[in-house]
C-alpha positions as CSV (number, residue, x, y, z in Angstrom):
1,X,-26.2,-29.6,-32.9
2,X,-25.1,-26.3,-31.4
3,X,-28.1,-24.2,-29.8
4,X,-29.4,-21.4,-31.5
5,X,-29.7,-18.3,-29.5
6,X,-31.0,-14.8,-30.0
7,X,-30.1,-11.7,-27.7
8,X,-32.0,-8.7,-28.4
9,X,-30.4,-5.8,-27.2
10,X,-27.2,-7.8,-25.7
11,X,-24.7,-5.0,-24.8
12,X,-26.3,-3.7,-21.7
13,X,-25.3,-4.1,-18.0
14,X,-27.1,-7.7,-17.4
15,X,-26.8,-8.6,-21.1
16,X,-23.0,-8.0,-21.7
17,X,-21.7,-11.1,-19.4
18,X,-24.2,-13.1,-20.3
19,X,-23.5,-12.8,-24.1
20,X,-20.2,-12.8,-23.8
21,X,-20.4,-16.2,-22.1
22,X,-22.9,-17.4,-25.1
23,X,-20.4,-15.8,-27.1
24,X,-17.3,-18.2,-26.6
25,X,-19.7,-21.4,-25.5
26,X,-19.4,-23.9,-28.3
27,X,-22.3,-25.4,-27.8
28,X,-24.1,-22.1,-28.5
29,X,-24.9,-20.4,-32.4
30,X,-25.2,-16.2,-31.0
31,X,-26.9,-13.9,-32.9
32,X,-27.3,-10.3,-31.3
33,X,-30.1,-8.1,-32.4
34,X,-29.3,-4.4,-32.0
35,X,-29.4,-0.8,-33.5
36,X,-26.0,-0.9,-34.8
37,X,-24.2,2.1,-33.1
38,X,-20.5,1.1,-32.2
39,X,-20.8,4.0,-29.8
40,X,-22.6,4.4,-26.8
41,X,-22.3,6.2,-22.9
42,X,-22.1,2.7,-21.9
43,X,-18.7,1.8,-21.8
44,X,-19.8,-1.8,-21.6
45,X,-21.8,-1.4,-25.5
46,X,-18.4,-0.2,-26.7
47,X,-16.4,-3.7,-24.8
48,X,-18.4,-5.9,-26.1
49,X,-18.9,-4.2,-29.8
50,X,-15.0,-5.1,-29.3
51,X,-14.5,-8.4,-28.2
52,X,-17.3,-10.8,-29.7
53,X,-15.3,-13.2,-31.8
54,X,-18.2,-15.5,-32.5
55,X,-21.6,-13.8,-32.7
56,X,-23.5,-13.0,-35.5
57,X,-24.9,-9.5,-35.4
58,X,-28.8,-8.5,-36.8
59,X,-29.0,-4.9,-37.1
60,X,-33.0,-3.8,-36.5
61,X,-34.5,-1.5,-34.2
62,X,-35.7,-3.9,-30.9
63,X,-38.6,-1.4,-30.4
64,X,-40.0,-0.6,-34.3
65,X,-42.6,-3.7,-35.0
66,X,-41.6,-3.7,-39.0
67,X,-37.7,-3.4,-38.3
68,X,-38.0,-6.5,-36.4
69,X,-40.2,-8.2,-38.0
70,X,-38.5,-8.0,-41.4
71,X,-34.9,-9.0,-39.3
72,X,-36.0,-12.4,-38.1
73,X,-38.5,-12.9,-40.7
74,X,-37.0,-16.1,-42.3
75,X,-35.2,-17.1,-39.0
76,X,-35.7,-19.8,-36.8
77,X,-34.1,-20.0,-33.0
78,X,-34.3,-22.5,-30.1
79,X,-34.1,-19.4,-27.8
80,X,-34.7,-15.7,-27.8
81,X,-33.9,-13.3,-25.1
82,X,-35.3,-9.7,-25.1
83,X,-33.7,-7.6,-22.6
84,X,-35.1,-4.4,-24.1
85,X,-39.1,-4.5,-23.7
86,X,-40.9,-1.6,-21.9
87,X,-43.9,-1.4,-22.7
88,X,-47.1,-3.9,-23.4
89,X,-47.5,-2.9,-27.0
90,X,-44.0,-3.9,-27.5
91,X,-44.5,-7.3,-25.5
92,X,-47.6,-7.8,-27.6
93,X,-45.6,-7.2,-30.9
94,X,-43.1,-9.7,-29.7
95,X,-45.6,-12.8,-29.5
96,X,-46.7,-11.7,-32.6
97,X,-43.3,-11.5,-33.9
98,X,-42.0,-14.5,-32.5
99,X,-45.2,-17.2,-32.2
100,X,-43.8,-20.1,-34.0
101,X,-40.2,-18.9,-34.4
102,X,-38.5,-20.1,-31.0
103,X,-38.8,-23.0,-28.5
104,X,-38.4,-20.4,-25.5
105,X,-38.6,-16.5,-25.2
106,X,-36.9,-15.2,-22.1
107,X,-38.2,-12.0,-21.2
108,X,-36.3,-9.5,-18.1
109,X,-38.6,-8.1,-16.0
110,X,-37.7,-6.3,-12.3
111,X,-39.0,-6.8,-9.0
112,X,-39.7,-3.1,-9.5
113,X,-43.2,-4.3,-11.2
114,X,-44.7,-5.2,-7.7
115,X,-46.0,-3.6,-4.8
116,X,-43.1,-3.6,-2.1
117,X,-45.5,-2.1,0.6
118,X,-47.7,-4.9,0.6
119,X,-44.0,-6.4,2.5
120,X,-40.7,-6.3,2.5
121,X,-40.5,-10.4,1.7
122,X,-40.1,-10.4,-2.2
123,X,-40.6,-14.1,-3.6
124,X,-42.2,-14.4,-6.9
125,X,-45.8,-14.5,-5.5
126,X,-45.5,-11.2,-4.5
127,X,-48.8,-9.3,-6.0
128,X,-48.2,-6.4,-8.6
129,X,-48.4,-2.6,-8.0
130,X,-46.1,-0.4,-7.9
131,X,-48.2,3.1,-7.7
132,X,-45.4,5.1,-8.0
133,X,-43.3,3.6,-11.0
134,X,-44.6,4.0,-14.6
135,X,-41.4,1.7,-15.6
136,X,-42.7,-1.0,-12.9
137,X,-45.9,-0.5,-14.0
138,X,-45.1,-1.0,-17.7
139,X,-43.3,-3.8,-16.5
140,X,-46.0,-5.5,-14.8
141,X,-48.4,-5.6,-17.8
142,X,-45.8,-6.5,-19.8
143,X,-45.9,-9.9,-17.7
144,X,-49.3,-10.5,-17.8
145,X,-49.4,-10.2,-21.7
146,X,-47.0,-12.6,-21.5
147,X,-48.8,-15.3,-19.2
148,X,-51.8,-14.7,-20.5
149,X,-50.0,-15.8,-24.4
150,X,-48.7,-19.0,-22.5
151,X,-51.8,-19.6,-20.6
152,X,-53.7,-19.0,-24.2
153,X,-51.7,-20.5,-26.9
154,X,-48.4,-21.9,-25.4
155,X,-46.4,-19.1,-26.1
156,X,-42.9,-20.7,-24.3
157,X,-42.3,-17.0,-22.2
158,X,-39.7,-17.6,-18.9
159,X,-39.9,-14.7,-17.3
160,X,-37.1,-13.4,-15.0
161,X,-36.9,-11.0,-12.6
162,X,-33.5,-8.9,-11.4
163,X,-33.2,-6.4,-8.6
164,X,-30.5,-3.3,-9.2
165,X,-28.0,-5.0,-10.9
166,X,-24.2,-3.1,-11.5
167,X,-21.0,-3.7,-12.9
168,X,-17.1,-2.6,-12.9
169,X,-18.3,0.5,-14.4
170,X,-21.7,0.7,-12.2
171,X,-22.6,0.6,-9.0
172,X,-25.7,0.9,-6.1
173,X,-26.1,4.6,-5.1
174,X,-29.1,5.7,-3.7
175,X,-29.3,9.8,-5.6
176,X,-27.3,9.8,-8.6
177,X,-27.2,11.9,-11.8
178,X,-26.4,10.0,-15.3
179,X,-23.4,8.3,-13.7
180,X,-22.3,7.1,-10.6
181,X,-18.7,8.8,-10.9
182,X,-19.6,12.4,-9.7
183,X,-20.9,11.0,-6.5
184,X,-17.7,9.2,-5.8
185,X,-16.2,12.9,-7.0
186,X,-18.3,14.5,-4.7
187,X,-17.0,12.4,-1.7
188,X,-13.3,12.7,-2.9
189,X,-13.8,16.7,-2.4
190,X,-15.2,16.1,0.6
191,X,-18.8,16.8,0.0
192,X,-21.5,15.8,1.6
193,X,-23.6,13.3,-0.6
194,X,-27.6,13.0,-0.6
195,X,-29.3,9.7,0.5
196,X,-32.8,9.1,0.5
197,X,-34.8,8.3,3.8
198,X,-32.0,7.9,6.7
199,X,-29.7,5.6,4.5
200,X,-31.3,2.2,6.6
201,X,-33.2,0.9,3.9
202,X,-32.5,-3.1,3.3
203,X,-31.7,-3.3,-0.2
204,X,-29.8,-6.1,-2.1
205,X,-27.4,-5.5,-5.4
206,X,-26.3,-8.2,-8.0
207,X,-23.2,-8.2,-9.7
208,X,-23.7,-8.9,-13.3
209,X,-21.4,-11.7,-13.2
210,X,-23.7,-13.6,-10.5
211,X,-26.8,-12.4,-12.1
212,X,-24.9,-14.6,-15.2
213,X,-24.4,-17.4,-13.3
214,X,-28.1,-17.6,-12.3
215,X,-29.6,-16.9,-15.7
216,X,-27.4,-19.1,-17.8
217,X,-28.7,-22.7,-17.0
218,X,-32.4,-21.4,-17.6
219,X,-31.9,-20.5,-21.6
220,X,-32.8,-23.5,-22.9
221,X,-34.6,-25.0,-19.8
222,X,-38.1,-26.3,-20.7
223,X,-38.8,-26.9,-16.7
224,X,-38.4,-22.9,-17.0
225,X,-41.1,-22.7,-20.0
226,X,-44.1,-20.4,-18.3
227,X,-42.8,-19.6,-15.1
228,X,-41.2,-16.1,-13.1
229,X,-37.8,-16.1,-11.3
230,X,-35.9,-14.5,-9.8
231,X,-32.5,-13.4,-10.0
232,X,-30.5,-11.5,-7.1
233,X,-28.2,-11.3,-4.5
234,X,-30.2,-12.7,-0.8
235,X,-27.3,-10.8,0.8
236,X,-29.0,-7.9,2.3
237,X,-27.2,-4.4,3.1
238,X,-28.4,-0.8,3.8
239,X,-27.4,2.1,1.2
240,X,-25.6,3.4,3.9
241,X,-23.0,0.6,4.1
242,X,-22.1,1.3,0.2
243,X,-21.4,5.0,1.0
244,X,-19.3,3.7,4.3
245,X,-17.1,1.2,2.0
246,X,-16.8,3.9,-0.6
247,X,-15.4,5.7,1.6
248,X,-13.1,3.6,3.9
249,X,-11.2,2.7,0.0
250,X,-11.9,6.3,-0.8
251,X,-9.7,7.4,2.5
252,X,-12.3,9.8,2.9
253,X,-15.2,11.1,5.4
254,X,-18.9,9.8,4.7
255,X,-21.0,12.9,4.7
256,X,-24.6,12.2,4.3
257,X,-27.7,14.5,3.6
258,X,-30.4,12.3,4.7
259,X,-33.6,14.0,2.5
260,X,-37.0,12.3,2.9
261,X,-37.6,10.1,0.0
262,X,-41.3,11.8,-0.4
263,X,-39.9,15.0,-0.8
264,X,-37.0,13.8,-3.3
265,X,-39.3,12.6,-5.4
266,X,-41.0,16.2,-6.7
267,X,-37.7,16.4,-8.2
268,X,-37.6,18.5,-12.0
269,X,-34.6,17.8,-12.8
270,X,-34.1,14.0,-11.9
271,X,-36.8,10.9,-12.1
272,X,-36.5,10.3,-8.5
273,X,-40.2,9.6,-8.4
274,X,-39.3,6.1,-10.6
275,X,-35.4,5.2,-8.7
276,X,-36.3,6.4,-5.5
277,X,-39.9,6.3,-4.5
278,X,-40.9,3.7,-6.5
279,X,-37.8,2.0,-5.9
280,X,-35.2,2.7,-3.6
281,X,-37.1,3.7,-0.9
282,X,-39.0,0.0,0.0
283,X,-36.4,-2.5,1.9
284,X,-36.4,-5.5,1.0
285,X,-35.2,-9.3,1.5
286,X,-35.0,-11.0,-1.6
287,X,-36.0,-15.0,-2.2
288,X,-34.5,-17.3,-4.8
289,X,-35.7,-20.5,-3.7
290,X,-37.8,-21.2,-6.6
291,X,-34.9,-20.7,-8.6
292,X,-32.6,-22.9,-6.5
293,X,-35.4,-25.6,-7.5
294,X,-33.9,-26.1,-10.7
295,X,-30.3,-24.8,-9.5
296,X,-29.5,-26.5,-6.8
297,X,-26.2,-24.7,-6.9
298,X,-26.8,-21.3,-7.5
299,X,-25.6,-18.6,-4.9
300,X,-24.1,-15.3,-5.5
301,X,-20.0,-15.0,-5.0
302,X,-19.0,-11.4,-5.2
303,X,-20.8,-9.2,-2.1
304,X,-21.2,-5.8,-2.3
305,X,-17.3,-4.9,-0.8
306,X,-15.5,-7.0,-3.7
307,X,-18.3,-5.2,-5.9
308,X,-17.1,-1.5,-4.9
309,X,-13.5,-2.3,-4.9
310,X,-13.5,-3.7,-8.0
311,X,-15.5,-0.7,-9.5
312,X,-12.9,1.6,-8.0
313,X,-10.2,0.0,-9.6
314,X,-12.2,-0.2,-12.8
315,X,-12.0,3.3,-12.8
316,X,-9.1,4.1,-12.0
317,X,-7.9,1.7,-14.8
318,X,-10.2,4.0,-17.1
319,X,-9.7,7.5,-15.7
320,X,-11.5,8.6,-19.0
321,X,-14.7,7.1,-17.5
322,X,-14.1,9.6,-14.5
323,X,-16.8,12.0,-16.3
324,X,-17.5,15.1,-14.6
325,X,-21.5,16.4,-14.2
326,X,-21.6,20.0,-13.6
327,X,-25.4,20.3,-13.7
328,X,-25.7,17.3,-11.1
329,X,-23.3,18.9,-8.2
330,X,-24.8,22.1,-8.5
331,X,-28.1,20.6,-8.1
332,X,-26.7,19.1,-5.4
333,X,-25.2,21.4,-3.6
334,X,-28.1,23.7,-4.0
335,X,-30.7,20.6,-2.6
336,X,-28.7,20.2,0.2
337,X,-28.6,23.9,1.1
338,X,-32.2,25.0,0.9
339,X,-32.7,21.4,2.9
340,X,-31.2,22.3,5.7
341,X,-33.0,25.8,5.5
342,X,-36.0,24.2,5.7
343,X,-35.1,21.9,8.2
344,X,-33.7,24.5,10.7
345,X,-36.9,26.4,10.5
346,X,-39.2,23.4,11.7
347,X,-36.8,22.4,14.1
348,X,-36.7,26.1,15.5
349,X,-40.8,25.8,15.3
350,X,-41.0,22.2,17.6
């Protein structure tokens, strides 16, 4: 009897490998829950709208309580995975939605939901509070709603954790506008690039294809019923190794503006309060022994090098995906100017 699985909002950067490998296992009946829209700024929405050939799509808004509710109302599944819940109202609607209706409910968190100055040692005991990310934040309630309906009532939540995890269309940059392109751009023109801190922070990035490889053998896995894993990459780097790699394949100069993370983060124009100071900014070495408990066999294959050169040639496969952000390089170049200003004054003052 094939498994009977439900993605809700399967077309994202983490979802997309994973339900494309659900999509062509036949031991595996796919049904993807999303909005609908064939069209997206995700490249990766538009693939896999594309190439499913076995999934069964639900179309119902993840986020509206009736929408989803009336969806799955007479459906049953041994698994559902929701990649798309934000906020505790929406985890509470969930349980409510789904008490009864599935064997396991898989929800993505992010190690952005704890408190990374409490240590730079990030297992799955590390304690919550992230005071400077609402989305962590969120995050973290979202989790205890979630063990507190297992702990309660036997609600069957697994709840997994991923660090930044990119893609051939998406990479780890430390200050970035909607994309990642016009940084690259920037570089090719010989630009210098803004990183936060002094581009030494530890950091670790998951391709999507490893993050897949972890995350596949616990849908299903009862052993995984009411426990938090997580889901990365162990190999550590520094954000400035991505820039140098960039731009050794680049053929190009690294130019850095090193800018204080505590003063990027009063930016107006960019949430560098949530991807920087309540990210970014904390280094970090990443534990997945607990996971390795119940895969012995789980490691990462593709490090960050392979990652970059394989997004380079991704783009360059899909020069239409080279979009240009006008607003972000002036803001840039403006940043990076009055910076230096500033800085030569205090240095002139000491």
């Amino acid at each position: 009897m094939k498994q009977k699985v439900l993605l809700i909002g399967g077309t994202g950067t983490i979802s997309t490998p994973i339900a494309l490998q659900l999509d062509n296992d036949p031991a595996v009946d796919l049904h993807i829950l999303n909005r609908g829209k064939k069209k997206s700024h995700d490249p990766a929405v538009d693939l896999a709208n594309n190439v499913f050939q076995n999934a069964a799509f639900i179309t119902a808004d993840a986020h509206n309580f009736q929408s989803l509710q009336i969806a799955v109302a007479h459906l049953h599944f041994d698994v559902v995975i929701n990649f798309v819940i934000y906020s505790p109202e929406n985890a509470r609607q969930n349980i409510d939605i789904f008490r009864g209706k599935t064997k396991q409910f898989i929800f993505i968190s992010t190690v952005a939901a704890l408190n990374h100055e409490y240590s730079c040692n990030v297992d799955e005991n590390m304690p919550y509070g992230n005071r400077f990310s609402l989305y962590g934040q969120n995050k973290a309630t979202c989790e205890q709603v979630f063990l507190k309906a297992y702990s309660e009532e036997s609600f069957p939540v697994t709840i997994v954790r991923p660090t930044q995890t990119y893609s051939e269309n998406r990479i780890p940059l430390s200050v970035k506008g909607k994309e990642c392109w016009p940084v690259v751009q920037r570089m090719i023109d010989g630009k210098e690039v803004i990183v936060h801190g002094d581009g030494q922070t530890v950091w670790a990035s998951t391709h999507a294809r490893d993050f897949t490889r972890g995350f596949l053998p616990l849908i299903g896995n009862r052993e995984a019923i009411g426990q938090i894993y997580q889901i990365m990459n162990t190999k550590p780097h520094t954000f400035d190794m991505v820039y140098q790699i960039l731009a050794k394949e680049l053929g190009v100069d690294y130019k850095p503006a090193y800018i204080p993370s505590d003063v990027l983060a009063h930016s107006h124009q960019y949430d560098l309060m949530t991807t920087i100071q309540g990210d970014k900014r904390a280094s970090n070495i990443f534990d997945c022994s607990k996971l390795q408990t119940i895969i012995p066999d789980f490691k990462c294959e593709i490090d960050i090098e392979e990652g970059l050169k394989e997004y380079l040639a991704y783009m360059d496969e899909h020069p239409q995906l080279k979009v240009e952000e006008p607003e972000f390089d002036e803001w840039c170049d403006r940043v990076i100017a009055q910076y230096k200003q500033a800085m030569q004054g205090l240095i002139e003052s000491i």
